[in-house]
N, C-alpha and C positions, 0 to 999 in steps of 0.2 A: 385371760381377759379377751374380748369380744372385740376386734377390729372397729373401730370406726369410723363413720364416712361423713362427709360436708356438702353438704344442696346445694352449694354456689357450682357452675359449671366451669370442667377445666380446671378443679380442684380436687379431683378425690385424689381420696390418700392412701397409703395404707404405710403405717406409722416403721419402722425398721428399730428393731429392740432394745438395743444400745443405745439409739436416742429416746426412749419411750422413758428407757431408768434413769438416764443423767436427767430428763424433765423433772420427772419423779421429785427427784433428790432438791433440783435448782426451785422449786415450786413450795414444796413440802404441805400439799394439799395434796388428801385425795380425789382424783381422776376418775370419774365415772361415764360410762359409756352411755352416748347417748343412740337410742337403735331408732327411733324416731324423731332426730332433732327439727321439730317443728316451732320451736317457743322462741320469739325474739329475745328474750328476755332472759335467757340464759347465754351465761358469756364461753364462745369457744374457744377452742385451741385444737388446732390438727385434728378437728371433728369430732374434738369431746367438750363434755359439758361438765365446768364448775361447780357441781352444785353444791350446795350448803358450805363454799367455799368459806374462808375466815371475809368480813368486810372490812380488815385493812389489804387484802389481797388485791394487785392489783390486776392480775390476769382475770379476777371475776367477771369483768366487764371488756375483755378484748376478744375480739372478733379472730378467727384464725386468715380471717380476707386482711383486718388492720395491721395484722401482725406479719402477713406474707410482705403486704405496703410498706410497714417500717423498711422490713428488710428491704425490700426493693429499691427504698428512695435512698437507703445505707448504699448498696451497691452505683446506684447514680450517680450519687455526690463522690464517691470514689472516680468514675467513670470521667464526670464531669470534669472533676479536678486532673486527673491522669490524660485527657486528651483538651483541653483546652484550649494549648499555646502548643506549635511546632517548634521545632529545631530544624530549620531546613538546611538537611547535608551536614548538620554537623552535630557532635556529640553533645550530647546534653549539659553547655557549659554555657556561660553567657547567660545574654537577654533573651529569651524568647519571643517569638512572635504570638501573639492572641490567632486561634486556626481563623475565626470567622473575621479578621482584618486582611487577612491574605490567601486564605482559600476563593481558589480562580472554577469555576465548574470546569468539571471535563465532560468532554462527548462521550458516553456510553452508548454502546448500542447491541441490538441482542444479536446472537448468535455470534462466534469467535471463528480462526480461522478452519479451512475444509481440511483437516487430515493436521499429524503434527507436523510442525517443520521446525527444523534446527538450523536454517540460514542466520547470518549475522540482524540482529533486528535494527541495523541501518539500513537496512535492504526492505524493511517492512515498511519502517517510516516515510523511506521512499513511494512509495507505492499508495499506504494511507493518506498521503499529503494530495493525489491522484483523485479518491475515491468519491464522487460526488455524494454530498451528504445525502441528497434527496434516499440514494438507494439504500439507506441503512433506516434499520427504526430504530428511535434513539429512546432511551431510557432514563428516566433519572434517578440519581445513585437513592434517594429510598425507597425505589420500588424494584428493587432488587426482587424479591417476593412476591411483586405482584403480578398475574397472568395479565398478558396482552388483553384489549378487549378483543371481545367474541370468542377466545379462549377459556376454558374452566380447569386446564390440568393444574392439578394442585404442585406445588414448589416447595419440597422440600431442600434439596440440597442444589444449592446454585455455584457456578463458576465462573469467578471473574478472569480471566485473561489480561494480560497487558504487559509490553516488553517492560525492560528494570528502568526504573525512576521516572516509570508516566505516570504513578500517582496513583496506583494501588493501595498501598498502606495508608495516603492522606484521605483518600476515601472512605475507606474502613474505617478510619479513626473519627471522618466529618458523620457519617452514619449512626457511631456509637454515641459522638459527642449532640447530635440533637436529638434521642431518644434520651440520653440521660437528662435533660433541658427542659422534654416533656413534650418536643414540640414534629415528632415523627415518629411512626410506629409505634402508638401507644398501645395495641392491640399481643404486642407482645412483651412479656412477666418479665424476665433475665435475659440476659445479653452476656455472654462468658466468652470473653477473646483471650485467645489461644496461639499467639505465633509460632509455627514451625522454629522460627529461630531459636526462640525460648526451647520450646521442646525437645529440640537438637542435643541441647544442654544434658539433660535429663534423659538421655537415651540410654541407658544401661542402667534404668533404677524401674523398679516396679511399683503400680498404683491401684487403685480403683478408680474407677470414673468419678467418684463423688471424694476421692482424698483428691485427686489431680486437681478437682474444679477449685477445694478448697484451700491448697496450698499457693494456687495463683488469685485468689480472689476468698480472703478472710473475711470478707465480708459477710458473706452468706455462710458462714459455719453453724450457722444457727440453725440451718436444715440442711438435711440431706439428700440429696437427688432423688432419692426415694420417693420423695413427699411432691418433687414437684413433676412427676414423669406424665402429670396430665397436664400441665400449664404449658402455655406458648415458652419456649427459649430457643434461643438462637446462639450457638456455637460458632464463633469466628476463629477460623484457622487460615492466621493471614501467613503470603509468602510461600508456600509448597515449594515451590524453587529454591528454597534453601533449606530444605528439609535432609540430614540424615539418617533419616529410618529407613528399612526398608521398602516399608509400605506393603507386604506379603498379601496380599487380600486371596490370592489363595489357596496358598498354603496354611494362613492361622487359623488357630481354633476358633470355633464361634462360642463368642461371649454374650450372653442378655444381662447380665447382673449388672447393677451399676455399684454394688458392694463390693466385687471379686474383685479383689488382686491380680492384675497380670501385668506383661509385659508393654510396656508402652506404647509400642507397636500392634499388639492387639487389639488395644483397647482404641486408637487411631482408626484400623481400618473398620471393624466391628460399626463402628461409630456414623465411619461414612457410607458404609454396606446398612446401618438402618437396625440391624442386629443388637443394637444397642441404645439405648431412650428411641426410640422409634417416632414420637410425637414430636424430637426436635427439628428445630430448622440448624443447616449446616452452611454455611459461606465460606466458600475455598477460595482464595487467590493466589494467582500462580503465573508466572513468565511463561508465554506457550510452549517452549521445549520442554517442560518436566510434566506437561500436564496427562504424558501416557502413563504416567503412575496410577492412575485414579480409571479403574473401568467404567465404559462409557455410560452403564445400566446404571450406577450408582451416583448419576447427575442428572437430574432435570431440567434445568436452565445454563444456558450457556451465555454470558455476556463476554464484551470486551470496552478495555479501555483507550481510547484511539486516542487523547491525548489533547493538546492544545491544539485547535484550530486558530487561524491568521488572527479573529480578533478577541481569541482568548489571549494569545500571547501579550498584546496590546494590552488588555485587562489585568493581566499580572505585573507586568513593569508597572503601569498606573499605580495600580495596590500597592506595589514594593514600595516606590518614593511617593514622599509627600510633595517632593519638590517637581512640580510638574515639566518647569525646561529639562531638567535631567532628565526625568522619565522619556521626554521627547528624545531627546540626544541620544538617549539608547537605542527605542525603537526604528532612529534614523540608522542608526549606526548595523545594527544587525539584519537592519533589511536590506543594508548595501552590499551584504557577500550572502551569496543565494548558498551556500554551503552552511555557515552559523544558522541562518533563517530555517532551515529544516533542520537543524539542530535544536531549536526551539521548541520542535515540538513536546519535545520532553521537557516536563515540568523543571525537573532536576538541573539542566543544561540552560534553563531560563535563569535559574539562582545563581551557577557558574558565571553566566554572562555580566547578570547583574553586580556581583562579587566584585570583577575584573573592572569594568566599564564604570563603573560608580568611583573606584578607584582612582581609576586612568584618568577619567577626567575632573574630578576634583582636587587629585594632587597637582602640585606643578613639577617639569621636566619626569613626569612618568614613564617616558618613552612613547613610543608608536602604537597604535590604535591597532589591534589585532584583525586580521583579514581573514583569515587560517584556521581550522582547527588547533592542529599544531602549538601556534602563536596562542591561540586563548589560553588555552591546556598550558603550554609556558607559563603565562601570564599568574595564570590560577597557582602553580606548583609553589613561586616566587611569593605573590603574595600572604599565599598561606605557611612558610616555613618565615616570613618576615613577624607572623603574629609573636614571637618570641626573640625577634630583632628587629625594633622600629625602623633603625637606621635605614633600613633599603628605602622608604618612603623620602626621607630628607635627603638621601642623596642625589647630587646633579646626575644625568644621563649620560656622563661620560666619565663618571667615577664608577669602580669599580663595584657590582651589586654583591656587598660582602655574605646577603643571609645566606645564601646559597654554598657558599665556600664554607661559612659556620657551620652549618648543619649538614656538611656531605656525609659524614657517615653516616646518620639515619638516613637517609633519602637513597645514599645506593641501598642499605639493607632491604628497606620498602618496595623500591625496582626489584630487588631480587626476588622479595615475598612475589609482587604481583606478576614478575613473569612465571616463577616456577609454578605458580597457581594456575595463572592463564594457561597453560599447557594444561594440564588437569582438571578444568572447566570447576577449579574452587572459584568463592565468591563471597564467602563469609570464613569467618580464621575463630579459634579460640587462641586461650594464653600456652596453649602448648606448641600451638601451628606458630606465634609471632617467638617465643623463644627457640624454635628452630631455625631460625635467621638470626639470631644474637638479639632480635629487638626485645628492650628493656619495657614491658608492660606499664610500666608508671610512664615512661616517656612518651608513648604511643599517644597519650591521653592528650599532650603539650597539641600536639597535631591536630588539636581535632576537625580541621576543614579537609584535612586528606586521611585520617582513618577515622573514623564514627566507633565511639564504646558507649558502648549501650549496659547502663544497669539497672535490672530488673529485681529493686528492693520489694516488688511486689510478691515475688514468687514465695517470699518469709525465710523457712529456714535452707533453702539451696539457693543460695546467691550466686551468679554467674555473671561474667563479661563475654560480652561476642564482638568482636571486628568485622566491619565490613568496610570497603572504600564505598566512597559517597555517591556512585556509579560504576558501571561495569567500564565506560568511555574513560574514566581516569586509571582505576587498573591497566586497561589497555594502554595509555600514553606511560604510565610508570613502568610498564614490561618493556616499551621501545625504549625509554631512557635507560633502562638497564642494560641492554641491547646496545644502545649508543656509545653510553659510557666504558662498556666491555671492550669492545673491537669492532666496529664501524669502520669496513672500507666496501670499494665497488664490489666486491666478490660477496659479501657479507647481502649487501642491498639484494643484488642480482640470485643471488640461493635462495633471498627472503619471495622477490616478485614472485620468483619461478613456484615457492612453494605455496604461496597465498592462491595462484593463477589455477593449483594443481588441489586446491581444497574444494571440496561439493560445497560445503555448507556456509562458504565465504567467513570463517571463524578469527582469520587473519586480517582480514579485511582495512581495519580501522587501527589494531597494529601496526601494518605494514604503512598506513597513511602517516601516523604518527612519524612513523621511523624515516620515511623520507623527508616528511616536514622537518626535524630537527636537525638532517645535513643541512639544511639552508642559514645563509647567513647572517639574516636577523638572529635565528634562534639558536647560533650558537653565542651571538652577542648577548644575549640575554642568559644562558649557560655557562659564561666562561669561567664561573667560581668552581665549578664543577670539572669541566676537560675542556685543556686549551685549543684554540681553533686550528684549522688544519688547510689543508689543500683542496675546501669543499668546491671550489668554481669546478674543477675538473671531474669531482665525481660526480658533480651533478648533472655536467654535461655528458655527460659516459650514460646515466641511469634514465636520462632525459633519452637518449638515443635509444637505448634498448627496452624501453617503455613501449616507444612511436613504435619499433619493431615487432613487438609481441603484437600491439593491435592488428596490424597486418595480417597477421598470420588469423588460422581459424580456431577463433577463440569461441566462445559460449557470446551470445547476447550482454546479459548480465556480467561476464569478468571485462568483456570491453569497457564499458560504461564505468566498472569499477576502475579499470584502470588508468581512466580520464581524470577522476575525481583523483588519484596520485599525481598527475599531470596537474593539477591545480595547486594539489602540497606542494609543486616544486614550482609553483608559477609558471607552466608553460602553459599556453592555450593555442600555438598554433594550428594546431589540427581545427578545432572547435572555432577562430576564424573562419577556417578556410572555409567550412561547411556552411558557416553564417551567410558567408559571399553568396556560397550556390542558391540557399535559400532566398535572401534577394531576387534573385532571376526567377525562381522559381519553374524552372526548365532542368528535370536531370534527370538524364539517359546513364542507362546500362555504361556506357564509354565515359561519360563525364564522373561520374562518383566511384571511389576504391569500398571496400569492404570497410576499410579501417572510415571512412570518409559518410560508410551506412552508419558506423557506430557511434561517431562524433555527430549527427545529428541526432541519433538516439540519443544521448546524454545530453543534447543543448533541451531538447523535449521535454526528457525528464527533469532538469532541470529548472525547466520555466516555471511561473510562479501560476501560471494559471491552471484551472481544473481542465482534462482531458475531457472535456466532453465529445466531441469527435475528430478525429484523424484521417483526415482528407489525401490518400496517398494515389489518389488518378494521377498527377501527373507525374508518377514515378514507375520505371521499369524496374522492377523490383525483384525479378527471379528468387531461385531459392535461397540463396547469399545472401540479399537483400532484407527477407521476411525474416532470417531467422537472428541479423540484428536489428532488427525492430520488434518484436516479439516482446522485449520489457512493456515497450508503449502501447502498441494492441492488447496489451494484458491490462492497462489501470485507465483502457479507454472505453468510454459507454458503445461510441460507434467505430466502425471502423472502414473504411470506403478503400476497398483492395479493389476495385473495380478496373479491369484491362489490367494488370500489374505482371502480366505474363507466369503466371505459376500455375504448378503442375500437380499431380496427385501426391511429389515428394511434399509438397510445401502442407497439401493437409494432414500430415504425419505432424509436421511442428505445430500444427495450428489447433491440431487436438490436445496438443498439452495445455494449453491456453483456457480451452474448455472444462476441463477437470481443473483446472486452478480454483483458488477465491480471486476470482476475476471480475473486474468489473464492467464486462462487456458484455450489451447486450441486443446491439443491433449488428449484424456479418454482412456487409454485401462483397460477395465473389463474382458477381456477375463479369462476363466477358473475357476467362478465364477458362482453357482448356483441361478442365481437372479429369471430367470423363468418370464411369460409374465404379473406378479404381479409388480414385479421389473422394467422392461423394462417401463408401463405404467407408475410408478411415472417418472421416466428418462423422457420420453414421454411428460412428463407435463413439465418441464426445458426446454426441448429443444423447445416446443412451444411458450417461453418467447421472447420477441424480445429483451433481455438485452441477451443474451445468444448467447456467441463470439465462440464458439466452431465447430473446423473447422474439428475434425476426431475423430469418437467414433467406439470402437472395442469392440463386444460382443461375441467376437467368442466362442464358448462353452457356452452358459449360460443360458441352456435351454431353448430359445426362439422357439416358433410355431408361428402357424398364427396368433395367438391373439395378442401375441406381437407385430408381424412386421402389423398386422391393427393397431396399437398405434401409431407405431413411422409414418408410412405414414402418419395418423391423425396430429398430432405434426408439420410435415413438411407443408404440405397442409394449416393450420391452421398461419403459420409463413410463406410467401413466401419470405421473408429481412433473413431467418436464413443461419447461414456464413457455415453448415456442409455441405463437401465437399466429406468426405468419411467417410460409411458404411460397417463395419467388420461382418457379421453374419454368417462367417462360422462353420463349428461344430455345425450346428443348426437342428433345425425341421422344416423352412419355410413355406413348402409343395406348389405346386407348384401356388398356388390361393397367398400367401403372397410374393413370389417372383415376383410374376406379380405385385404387389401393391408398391412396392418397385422399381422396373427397370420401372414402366411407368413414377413414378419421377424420375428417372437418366437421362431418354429420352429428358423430357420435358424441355425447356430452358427456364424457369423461374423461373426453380431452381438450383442451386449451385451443388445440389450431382453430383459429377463427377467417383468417385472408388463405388461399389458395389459388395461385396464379398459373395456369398452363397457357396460355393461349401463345399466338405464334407458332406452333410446335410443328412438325414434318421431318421429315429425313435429312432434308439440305441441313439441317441445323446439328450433326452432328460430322458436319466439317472442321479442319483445324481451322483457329484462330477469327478472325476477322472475313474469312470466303462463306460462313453459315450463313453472312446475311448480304450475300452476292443479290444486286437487282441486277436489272435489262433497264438499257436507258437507252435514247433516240436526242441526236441533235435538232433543236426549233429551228427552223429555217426563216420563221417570222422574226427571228430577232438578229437572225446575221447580220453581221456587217457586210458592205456589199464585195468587200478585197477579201471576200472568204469563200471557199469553194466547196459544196456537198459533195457525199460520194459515198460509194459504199450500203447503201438505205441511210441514209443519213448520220453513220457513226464513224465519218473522217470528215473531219476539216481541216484545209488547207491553204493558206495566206498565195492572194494571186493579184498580180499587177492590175489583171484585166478585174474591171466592174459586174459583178454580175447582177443582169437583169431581175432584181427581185422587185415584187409590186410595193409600192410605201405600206408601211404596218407601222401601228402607235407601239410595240414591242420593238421595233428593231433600234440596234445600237447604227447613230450615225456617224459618229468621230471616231470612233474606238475599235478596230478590231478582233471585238470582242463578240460572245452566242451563249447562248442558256441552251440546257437541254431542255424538252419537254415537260418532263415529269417532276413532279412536286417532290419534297423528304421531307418525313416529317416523323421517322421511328429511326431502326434503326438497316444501314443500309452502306454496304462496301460495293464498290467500282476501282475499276484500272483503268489506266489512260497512259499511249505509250505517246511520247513525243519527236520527231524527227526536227531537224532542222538548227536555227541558232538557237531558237528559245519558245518558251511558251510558260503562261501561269494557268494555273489550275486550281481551281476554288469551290464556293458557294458563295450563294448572296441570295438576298430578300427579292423580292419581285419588283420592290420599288425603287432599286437603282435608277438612276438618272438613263435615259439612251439617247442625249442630244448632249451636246458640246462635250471638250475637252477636259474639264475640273475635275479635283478631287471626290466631287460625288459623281463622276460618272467609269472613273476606275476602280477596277476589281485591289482590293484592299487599302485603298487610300481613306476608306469612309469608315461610318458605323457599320453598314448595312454588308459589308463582304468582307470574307477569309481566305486565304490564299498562298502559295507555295511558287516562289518565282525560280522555275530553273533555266539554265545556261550551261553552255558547253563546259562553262568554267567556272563557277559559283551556283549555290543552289540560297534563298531562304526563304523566310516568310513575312507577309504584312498582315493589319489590320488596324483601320483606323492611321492610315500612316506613320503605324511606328512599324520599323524592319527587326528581323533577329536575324542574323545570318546560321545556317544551316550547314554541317559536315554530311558528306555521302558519303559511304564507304566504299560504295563498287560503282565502276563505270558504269550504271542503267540508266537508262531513258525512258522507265517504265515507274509508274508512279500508283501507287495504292490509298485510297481516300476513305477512311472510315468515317462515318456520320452517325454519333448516338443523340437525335436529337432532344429526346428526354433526359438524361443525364447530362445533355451542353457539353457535349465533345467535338470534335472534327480535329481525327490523328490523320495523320500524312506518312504513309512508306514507300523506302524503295525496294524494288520487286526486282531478283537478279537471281535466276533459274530456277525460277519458282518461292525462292525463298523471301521473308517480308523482313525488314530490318525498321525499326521504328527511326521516322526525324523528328518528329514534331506532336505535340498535342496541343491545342486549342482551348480552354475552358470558357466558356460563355453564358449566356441565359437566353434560350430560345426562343423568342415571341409569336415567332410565325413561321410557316413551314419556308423552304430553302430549296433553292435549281442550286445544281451544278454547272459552273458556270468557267470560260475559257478564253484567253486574251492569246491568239497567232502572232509569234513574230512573224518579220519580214522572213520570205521563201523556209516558211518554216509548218509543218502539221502536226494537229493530235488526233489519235484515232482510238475509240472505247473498245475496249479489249474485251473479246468474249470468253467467259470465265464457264468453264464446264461444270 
């Protein structure tokens, strides 16, 4: 018989033999080939024509388009019905919720993170909560498929990313459920979902691509994948993180057949390598650590799922209750502990909350309002082992909570499961995995808010049960209670810190929170049906101590921070006070903040509720110590202002890792920073990264030469996709050969740099520190007071009994003691000034200081218009505007160093003691008009301007 073919497009066929004879037979007409089917009027089927069929037949008059459509809208109404209504977190028992009553949209955005990582995804969440949304392009989950505009690459197999429980699978399922609806991607025939979980199942049995489709989706048995290898479908293979197969891509054989028989695993990769229906569309979702299974060549589209932003959250408690004061009370309630609130962001942890909190406050004597992870995660364990013992809900708060004492055997067996798992990096269990802990498979089910069974009466004849916990964040708390329950003393805690402290991948992290949260004494009152309480005051105060301790010492960035957030499971916040105080003052020198003291501000940072959009760190001396705990926050900040922060070519080693991150930084200024063409070259090596989003770097002052600016040309040259737009190298040593290397990429249009800044440039500028931008300055004599003595060409003054004869000038100071130098500042610009005698102040000020009478506007710092630094034999500090700060010197000098960056509104003050510069003071301001230098003599006292070589 002669093959036949269908004019509709996206439909040819070519029929597969076995279905050709079972039509045959179910028809009982003959089949004739139509090799020119032009005639409307003849009724098809898979590209054949009825003819002289019987006229009680009724396929005489169906179209093979009407008959794909039956089937189609069969598969729908299946689809339809099968994702409808959620079960959120819990096993498919109960009421369900309707998806489009309580699907809250999530932020999608394209492109997932740069490289895999396997850190804790609390650690992520951290950082996403950071990310200003401007810099991501956001997507909406049905256009998964669709190219960006001004893009045409075609999207075959796409990947969703998203750590566990931000609403992968409810997207997948919102996706399917309005294409079955009619009302989304109508453009595509079939829609076949496919969960790894499911498939996990079915790992040691062999298939064909078109038995597989049809033993998960009976619907479509009426054809064969054969028939539809030219029609739009779409393969959803949700979950890859829970995947048991190998995934070999390759090692397996290549398969094109969708009739052959193989291994599951074949037919899997084949599939996603294109080897196999080649025409379809694929949808992978997967938790980012399992996604190096999948080679990069065999994705087109990379998305991610960032999860609940602030007013989606709001939007789901809404959704959840009808009852709008509740709904309020919650979102009060979780916005009150900054730790739950970015808990939130995961979908899953907003159902937790609402669980607890709905509870809590509609019962009466519930107990305490949860603060804590810990605490909720109790909360949660208690009220879900009560679903099988009302009594915990009626009892008073100071009766015994018996569910808990009920049901202690299953609940330690379940700790056991999820610790011995947790070690293992399981995360789904079958009835084999739960009967190797003694757990009774029909009991599991009683649980269903802390273990999920899921049955897949779809798959027909291979039925299977899968377990999973309702989040990876509850495994974790059921492995600490296991942990608790076993042997919980200081030794136990203190091996835990140490080994959490000593993990790359922070995998313990939220473990070890758990585990200290439940020594506490709320949460063993909440426990006690479980294991009686004990001597926790003491070990907490032991675990409190040697927490503070670890900080101290030289930790990573990142485990400090973490180890703050255990400092909160156990209620301590001293440290993160203390920092608070400093921040107030807003003055911290190298001597005033410890290491452990950089890190507690890091984690108040991270912490804050707002978006990092820039980090303003001038007025910190920051050394290498410094930057390398603050490095979380220069990582999830768009700007970052390290400007004067005393760091060296070590510190741009750290700062190149920051570059190569998925960083969300994209403004760097280093200016005024000794890094030199050692420094610049690691920089150099970042910015040659093609992960490296960085759109404006400022090195102005940092002693860079040619050698440097041949680095960074290298770096660009080497990266022609890199996004820097603008180059700051003013205040430099260029010379004229690295300026030409520099402005020939500005010229050239296949690169981005658009701003190029050399000016200021000379040799003096590749001095240390604050001496590059030494001027020469002259005492005005027109504005001495007349008890002030010139000397020297006019760069000492000296407080003298006697009057000197100076002619009247509308500049000079009459009451005051005081002189302006000549020369205006209005860039940037360092001077010294040594002082003898009891005392003297030493400042700047505006030209329109007062120089008649006694008052507050006629004194250097009492006013707007002047800054100033008052030293004495025996105190040193500074005014402006009549507020004082008093000032520490560390060495006996009488030599004083004044920096001026007038464009940035700085004026630092150092003391200079054998050469060396010691930072007191920094100034932050807004400069209106250029600035004198300007000097108030004590009684029998001089200052004389220091000539700097």
């Amino acid at each position: 018989m002669v093959r036949g073919t269908l004019v509709q497009p996206h439909l040819t066929t070519v029929l597969e033999p076995v279905f050709l004879d079972s039509l045959r037979v179910s028809l009982s007409v003959c089949l004739l080939v139509i090799v020119s089917p032009t005639s409307p009027t003849h009724g098809l089927f898979l590209g054949f024509c009825l003819l002289d069929a019987p006229c009680n037949c009724v396929w005489a008059s169906v179209t093979l388009c009407e008959l794909l459509m039956a089937c189609q809208q069969k598969l729908k109404s299946h689809l339809k019905k099968k994702f409808e209504c959620i079960f959120e977190g819990q096993a498919k028992q109960g009421n369900p919720t309707p998806l489009n009553d309580i699907y809250t949209e999530l932020y999608i955005t394209e492109g997932g993170a740069n490289g895999i990582s396997d850190e804790h995804e609390v650690r992520h969440i951290e950082r996403a909560l950071k990310k200003p949304a401007t810099q991501e392009t956001k997507i909406n989950y049905s256009d998964i498929f669709t190219p960006l505009p001004g893009k045409v690459t075609h999207v075959r197999t796409a990947l969703t990313l998203g750590i566990a429980g931000i609403g992968k699978t409810v997207t997948v399922q919102k996706f399917i459920h309005d294409w079955a609806k009619g009302k989304e991607n109508q453009d595509i025939n079939f829609i076949f979902p496919l969960p790894f979980r499911d498939l996990s199942l079915m790992r040691d049995k062999e298939f064909s691509l078109t038995k597989l489709v049809h033993d998960f989706l009976p619907e479509v048995k009426e054809f064969g994948l054969t028939q539809l290898l030219n029609s739009k479908v779409l393969f959803v293979l949700d979950g890859l993180d829970e995947c048991r197969l190998p995934l070999d891509f390759k090692n397996n054989e290549i398969c094109s057949d969708v009739t052959k028989t193989t291994s599951l695993d074949v037919l899997l990769t084949n599939l996603m390598k294109g080897n196999l229906f080649p025409s379809a569309l694929i949808w992978i979702t997967s938790r980012p650590a399992a996604t190096s299974q999948i080679p990069p060549e065999c994705v087109d589209r990379v998305t991610e799922i960032q999860g609940f932003n602030d007013l989606q959250k709001e939007e789901y408690f809404r959704k959840r209750f009808s009852d709008e004061n509740l709904a309020k009370r919650i979102i009060a309630r979780v916005k009150s502990s900054r730790s739950l609130y970015i808990m939130c962001h995961i979908p899953v942890f907003c159902w937790i909350s609402a669980t607890v909190l709905k509870r809590l406050f509609v019962e009466k004597h519930s107990g305490k309002i949860p603060k804590t992870l810990t605490e909720m995660y109790t909360h949660f364990l208690i009220f879900q082992t009560s679903l099988k013992n009302d009594k915990y809900m009626k009892k008073q708060e100071t009766e015994p909570l018996n569910s808990l004492e009920l049901d202690k055997e299953f609940v330690v067996k379940l700790g056991k499961l999820a610790f011995n798992n947790l070690e293992k990096g399981n995360l789904i269990f079958y009835e084999e995995d739960l009967r190797e802990f003694g757990i009774d498979v029909n009991e599991a089910s009683v649980y269903s808010g802390i273990c999920t069974e899921l049955f897949r009466e779809e798959i027909g004849f291979y039925e299977g049960k899968v377990y999973c916990f309702v989040h990876l964040s509850v495994q974790e708390y059921l492995a600490a209670l296991h942990q608790f329950l076993s042997n919980t003393d200081f030794n136990l805690l203190k091996k835990t810190v140490d080994q959490a402290s000593e993990s790359k991948n922070g995998h313990l992290d939220l473990y070890l929170r758990f585990l200290l949260g439940l020594s506490m004494e709320y949460s063993q009152k909440l426990l006690k049906g479980l294991k009686p309480q004990g001597k926790w005051q003491f070990i907490k105060r032991d675990i409190v101590h040697y927490i503070n301790q670890m900080i101290r010492e030289n930790l990573s960035a990142e485990k400090a921070i973490y180890l703050f957030q255990c400092l909160n499971e156990l209620n301590d916040n001293s440290l993160v006070k203390q920092v608070q105080k400093y921040l107030k003052t807003g003055n911290l020198s190298e001597k005033e903040i410890s290491p452990a003291q950089w890190s507690a501000l890091a984690f108040v940072l991270m912490m804050s509720a707002e978006e990092m959009d820039e980090l303003d760190l001038r007025n910190y001396t920051l050394y290498y110590e410094g930057l390398q705990r603050m490095l979380p926050v220069i990582q999830v900040s768009r700007t970052a202002l390290l400007i004067s922060c005393s760091l060296t070519k070590s510190s741009c080693g750290a700062l190149v890792s920051i570059l190569n991150l998925d960083s969300n930084l994209r403004v760097l200024d280093l200016s005024d920073n000794d890094l030199q063409d050692s420094g610049v070259e690691l920089l150099s090596a970042g910015l040659g990264n093609q992960q490296c989003k960085l759109e404006t770097l400022r090195l102005s002052g940092c002693c860079v030469t040619e050698g440097g600016c041949t680095s960074l040309a290298s770096a660009l040259c080497s990266n022609p996709s890199s996004h820097l737009r603008e180059l700051d190298l003013s205040y430099n040593h260029p010379g004229n050969s690295g300026v030409k290397l520099l402005s020939d990429l500005q010229q050239d249009p296949t690169y981005k740099l658009e701003t190029l800044h050399v000016d200021h440039g000379g040799e003096c500028r590749i001095r240390p520190g604050p001496l590059k931008y030494s001027c020469q300055l002259t005492l005005d004599q027109n504005t001495a007071n007349t008890h002030l003595y010139l000397s020297k060409r006019n760069r000492k003054v000296t407080w003298s009994i006697e009057k000197e004869p100076y002619p009247d000038h509308p500049d000079r100071f009459v009451n005051r003691p005081q002189i302006l130098c000549a020369e205006t500042l209005s860039g940037r610009c360092y001077w010294e000034v040594k002082w003898n005698g009891c005392g003297a102040v030493i400042g700047v000020t505006y030209k329109g200081i007062r120089r008649k009478g006694d008052g507050v506007d006629c004194g250097i710092g009492y006013n707007d218009k002047s800054w100033c630094l008052y030293c004495t034999h025996d105190s040193y500090s500074v005014r402006h505007n009549n507020k004082e700060t008093p000032v520490t010197v560390p060495q006996s000098s009488r030599r004083v160093g004044v920096y001026l960056d007038w464009v940035s509104g700085t004026l630092s003050f150092y003391s200079v003691y054998s050469g060396e510069l010691t930072f007191l003071y920094r100034f932050t301001s807004t400069f209106n008009e250029p600035l004198y230098p300007v000097f108030y003599i004590y009684w029998d006292s001089s200052v004389s301007l220091c000539e700097l070589a």
